[in-house]
N, C-alpha and C positions, 0 to 999 in steps of 0.2 A: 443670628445672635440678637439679643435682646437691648442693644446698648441705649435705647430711650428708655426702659424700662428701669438698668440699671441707672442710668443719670438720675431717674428722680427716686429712687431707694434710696444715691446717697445723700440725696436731700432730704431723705426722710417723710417722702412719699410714700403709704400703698398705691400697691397699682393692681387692676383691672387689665385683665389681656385676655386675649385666643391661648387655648392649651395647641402652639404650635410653635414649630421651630424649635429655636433656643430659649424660649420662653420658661418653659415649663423647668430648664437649668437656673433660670436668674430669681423666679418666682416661686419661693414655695405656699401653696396654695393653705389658705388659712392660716397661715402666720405673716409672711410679711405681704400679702395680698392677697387676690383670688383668680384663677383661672378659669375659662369657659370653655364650653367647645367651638371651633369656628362658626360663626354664624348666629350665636344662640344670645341673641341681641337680649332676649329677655332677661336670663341669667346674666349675664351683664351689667344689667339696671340693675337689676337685685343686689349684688356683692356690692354695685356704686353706693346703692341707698342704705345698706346695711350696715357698710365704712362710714359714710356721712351722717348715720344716724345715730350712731353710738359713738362716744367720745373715748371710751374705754378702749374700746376696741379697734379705733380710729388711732391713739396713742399707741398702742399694743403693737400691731401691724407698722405703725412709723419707724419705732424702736428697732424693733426688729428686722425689717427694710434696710435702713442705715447699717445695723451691724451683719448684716448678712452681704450686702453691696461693699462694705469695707472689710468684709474679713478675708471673702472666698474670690473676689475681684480686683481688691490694690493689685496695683502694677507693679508692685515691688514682687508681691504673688508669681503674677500671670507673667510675665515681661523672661523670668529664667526658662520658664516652662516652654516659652517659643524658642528659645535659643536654643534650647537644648534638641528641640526638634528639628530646626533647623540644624544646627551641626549633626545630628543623625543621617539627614539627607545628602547635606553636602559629603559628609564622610564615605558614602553607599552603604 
């Protein structure tokens, strides 16, 4: 899971990552940041320099980082969604 990822969404960071893992759950790609493929150091630079060079779009992506890290992610969220799973388990 992507939880550096999502710390700085809800700071209102885009972010830049590998299309891997749980990344590609916390990240969606051209809206509140960009994903790559593992390795592809170049595409990387690119979406960095792309966010950093447009202010519009640098806002755009912040905005939407934050409400996507506090909408789909609050613990108030996620926090029943384990319980519940857990009491599934424990139950058999």
């Amino acid at each position: 899971f992507g939880l550096v990822a999502l710390e700085a969404m809800a700071s209102g960071v885009p972010v830049v990552a590998s299309r891997v893992g749980g990344l590609p759950e916390v990240v969606e790609h051209g809206v509140s940041g960009y994903l790559a493929p593992v390795g592809d150091i170049d595409a990387m630079a690119d979406h960095a320099l792309a966010i950093l060079a447009d202010c519009a779009t640098r806002n755009r992506f912040a905005l939407a980082a934050r409400e996507r890290a506090l909408t789909l992610f609050d613990w108030h969220a996620v926090v029943p969604r384990y319980e519940e799973i857990y009491e599934r388990v424990v139950r058999g």
